[in-house]
TORMARPA-953366 format. One record per residue: chain; x negated, y, z of N, C-alpha, C in turn; residue in three letters; residue number from 1. Coordinates in steps of 0.05 Angstrom, whole numbers, padded with zeros to 5 digits. Layout:
TORMARPA-953366
cadena:n.c1:n.c2:n.c3:ca.c1:ca.c2:ca.c3:c.c1:c.c2:c.c3:residuo:num
A:X:Y:Z:X:Y:Z:X:Y:Z:ala:NUM
...
***
This chain:
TORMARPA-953366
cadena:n.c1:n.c2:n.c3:ca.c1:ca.c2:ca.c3:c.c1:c.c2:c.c3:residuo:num
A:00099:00397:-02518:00125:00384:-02514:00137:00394:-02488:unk:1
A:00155:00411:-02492:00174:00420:-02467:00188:00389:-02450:unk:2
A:00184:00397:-02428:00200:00373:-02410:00225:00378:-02412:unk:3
A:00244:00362:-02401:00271:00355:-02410:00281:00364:-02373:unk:4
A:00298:00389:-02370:00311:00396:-02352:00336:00381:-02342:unk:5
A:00341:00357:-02321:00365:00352:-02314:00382:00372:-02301:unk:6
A:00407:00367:-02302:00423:00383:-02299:00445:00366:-02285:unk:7
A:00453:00368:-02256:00479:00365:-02239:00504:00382:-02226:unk:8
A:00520:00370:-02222:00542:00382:-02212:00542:00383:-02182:unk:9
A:00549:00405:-02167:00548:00406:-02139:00574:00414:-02134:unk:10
A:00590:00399:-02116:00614:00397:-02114:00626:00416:-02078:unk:11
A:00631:00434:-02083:00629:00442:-02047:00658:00445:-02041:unk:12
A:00662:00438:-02022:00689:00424:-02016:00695:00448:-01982:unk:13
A:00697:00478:-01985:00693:00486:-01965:00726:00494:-01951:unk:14
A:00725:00479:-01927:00748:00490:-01908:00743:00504:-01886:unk:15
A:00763:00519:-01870:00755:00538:-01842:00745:00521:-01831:unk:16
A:00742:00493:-01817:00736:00478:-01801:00712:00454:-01823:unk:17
A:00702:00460:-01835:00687:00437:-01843:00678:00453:-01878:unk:18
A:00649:00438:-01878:00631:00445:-01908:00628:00423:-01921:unk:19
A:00642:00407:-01943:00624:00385:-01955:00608:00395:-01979:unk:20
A:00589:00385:-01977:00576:00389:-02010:00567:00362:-02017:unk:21
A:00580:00352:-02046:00576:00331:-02068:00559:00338:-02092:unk:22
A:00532:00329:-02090:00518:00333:-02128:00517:00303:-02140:unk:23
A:00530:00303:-02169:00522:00280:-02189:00513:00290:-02201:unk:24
A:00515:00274:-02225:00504:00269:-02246:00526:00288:-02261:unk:25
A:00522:00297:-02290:00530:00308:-02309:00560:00304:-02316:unk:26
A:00565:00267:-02309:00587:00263:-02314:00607:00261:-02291:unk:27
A:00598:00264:-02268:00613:00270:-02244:00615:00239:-02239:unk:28
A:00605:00223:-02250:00617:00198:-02236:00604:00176:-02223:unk:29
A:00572:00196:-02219:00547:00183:-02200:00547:00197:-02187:unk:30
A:00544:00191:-02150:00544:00204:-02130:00517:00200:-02124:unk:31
A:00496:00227:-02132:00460:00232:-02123:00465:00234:-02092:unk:32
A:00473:00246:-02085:00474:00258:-02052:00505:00267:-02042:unk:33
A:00498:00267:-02013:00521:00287:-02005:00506:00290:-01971:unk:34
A:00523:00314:-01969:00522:00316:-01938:00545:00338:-01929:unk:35
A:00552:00335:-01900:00577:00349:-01887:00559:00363:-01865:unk:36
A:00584:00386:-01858:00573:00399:-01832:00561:00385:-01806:unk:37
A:00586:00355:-01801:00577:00336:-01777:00544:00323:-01786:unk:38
A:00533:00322:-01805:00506:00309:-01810:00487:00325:-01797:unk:39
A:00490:00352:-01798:00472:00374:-01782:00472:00390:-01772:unk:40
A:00496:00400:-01762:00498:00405:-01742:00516:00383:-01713:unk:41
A:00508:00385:-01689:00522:00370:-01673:00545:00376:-01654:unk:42
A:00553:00406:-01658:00575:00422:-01645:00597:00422:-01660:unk:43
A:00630:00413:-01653:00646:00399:-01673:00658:00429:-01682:unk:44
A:00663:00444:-01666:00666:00471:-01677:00650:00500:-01688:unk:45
A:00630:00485:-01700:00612:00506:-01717:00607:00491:-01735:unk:46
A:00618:00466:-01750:00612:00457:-01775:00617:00469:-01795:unk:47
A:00644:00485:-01800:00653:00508:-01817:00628:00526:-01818:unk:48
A:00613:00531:-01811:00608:00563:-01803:00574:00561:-01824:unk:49
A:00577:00587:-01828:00552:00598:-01849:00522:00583:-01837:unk:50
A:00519:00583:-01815:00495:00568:-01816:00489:00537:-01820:unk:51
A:00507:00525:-01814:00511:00489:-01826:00513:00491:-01847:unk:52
A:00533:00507:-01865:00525:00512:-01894:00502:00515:-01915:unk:53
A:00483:00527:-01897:00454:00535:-01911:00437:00507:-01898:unk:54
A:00452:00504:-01877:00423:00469:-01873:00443:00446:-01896:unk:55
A:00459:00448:-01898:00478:00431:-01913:00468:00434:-01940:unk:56
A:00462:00447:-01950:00453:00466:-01980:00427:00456:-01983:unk:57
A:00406:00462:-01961:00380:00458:-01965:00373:00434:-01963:unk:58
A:00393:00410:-01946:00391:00388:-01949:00386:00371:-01984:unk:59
A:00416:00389:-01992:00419:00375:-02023:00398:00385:-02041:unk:60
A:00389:00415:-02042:00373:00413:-02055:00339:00409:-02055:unk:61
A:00335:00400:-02030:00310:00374:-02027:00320:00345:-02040:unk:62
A:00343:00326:-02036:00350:00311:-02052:00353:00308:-02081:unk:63
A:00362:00332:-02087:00361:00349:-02118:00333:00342:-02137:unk:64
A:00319:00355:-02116:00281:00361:-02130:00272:00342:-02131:unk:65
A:00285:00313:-02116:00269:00290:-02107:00279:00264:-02131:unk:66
A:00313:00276:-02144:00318:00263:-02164:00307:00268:-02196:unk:67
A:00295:00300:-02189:00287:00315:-02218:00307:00332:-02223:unk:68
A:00337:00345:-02214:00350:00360:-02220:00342:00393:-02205:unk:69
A:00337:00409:-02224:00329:00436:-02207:00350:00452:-02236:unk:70
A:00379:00441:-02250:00396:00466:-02261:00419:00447:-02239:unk:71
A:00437:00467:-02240:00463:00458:-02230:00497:00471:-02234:unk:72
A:00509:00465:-02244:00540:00473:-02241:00546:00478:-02220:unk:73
A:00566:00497:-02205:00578:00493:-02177:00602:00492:-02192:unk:74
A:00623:00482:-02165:00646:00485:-02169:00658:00484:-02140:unk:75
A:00671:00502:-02139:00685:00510:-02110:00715:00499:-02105:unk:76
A:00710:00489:-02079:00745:00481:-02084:00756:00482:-02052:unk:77
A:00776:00501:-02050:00794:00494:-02014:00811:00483:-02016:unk:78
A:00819:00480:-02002:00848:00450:-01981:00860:00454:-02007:unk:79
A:00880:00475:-02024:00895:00480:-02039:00923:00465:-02034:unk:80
A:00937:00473:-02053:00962:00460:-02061:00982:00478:-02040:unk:81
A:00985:00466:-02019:01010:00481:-01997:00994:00489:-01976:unk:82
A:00969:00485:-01976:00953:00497:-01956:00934:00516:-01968:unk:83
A:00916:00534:-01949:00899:00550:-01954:00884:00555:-01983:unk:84
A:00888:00578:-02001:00877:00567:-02026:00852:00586:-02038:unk:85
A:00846:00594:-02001:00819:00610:-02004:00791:00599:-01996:unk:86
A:00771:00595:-02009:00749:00570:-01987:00734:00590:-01966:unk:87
A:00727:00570:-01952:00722:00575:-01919:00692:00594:-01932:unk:88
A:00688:00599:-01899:00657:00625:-01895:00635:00607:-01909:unk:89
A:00643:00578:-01915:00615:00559:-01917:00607:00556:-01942:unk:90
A:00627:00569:-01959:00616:00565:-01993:00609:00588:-02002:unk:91
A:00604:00614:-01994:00583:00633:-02001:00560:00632:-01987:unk:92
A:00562:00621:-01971:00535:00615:-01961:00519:00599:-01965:unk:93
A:00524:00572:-01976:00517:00545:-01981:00503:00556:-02012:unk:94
A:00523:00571:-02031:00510:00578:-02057:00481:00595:-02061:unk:95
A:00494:00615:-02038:00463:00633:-02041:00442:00615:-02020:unk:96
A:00442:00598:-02006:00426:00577:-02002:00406:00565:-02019:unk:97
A:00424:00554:-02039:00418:00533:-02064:00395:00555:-02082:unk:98
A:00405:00573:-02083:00389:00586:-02094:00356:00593:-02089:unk:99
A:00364:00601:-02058:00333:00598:-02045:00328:00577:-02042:unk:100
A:00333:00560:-02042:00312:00534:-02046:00305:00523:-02061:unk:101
A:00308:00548:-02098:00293:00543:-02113:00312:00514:-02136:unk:102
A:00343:00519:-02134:00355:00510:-02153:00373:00530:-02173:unk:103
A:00374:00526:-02193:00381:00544:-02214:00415:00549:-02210:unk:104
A:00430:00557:-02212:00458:00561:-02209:00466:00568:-02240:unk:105
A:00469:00547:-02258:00481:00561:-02282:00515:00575:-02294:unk:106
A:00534:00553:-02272:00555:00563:-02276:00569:00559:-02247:unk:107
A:00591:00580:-02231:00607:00581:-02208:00639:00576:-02213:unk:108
A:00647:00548:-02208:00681:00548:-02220:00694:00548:-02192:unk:109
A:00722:00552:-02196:00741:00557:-02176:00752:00526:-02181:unk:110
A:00763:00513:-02167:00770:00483:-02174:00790:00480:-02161:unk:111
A:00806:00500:-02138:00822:00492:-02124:00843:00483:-02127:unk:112
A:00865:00463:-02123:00889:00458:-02139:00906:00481:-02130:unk:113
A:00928:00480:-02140:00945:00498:-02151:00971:00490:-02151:unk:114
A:00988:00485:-02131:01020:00480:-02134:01027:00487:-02165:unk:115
A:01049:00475:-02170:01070:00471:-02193:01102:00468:-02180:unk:116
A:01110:00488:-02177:01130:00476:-02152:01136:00444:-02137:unk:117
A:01110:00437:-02127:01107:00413:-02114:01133:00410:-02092:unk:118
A:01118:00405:-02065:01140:00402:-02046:01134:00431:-02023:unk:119
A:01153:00432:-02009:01158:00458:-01991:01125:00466:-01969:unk:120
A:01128:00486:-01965:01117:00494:-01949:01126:00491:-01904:unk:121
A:01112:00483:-01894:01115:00483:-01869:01141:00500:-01861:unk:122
A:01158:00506:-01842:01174:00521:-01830:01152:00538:-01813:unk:123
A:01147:00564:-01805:01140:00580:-01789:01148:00572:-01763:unk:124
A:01128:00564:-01739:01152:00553:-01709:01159:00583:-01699:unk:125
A:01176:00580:-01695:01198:00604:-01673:01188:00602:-01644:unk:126
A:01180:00616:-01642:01170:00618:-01605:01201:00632:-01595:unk:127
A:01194:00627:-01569:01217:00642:-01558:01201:00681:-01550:unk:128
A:01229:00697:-01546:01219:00720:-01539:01225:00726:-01520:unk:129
A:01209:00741:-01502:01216:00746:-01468:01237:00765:-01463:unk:130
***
């Protein structure tokens, strides 16, 4: 009798200034874990950055192994909409993390929202010129 593989969603939520990662359940609407850059690292300006990402990563997937989930969905998502709609240094790093610590990565989605001609973009400020 083969055992029965759970399978979660890991939700990474990466901006220039900050990493979240979210894993549920299948149906997205049980929260197993989470953790942010401020949980582990204690410097407010290196939470973004590739190495809080990989303690952020290895955090979840020790919580992962501890619920029985070792498959996982990712899904990537930045600020979007009228802001940045590229994710920060912390979600390629956080993924190939997940990996070394021995969780399966079966699928990588882009999740970012996406204007529809919403509302305007910022004005550029005008400095003065000497």
């Amino acid at each position: 009798m083969a055992r029965e593989d759970k399978i979660g969603i890991v939700h990474i939520f990466a901006t220039q200034n900050n990493t979240i990662m979210l894993l549920t359940d299948m149906t997205g609407s049980e929260t197993l874990a989470k953790c942010s850059g401020g949980v582990v690292i204690k410097t407010q300006h290196k939470e973004g950055s590739p190495y809080a990402a990989m303690k952020i990563a290895e955090t979840i997937a020790q919580k992962a192994r501890e619920k029985g989930i070792d498959q996982v969905h990712v899904r990537v998502r930045a600020k979007g909409g009228i802001r940045p709609r590229n994710p920060g240094q912390g979600a390629e790093a956080s993924i190939r993390s997940l990996t070394r610590n021995g969780i399966r990565i079966l699928s990588i989605e882009n999740v970012t929202p996406i204007p529809h001609d919403g509302t305007r973009k910022k004005k550029k400020h005008r400095s003065k010129k000497p």
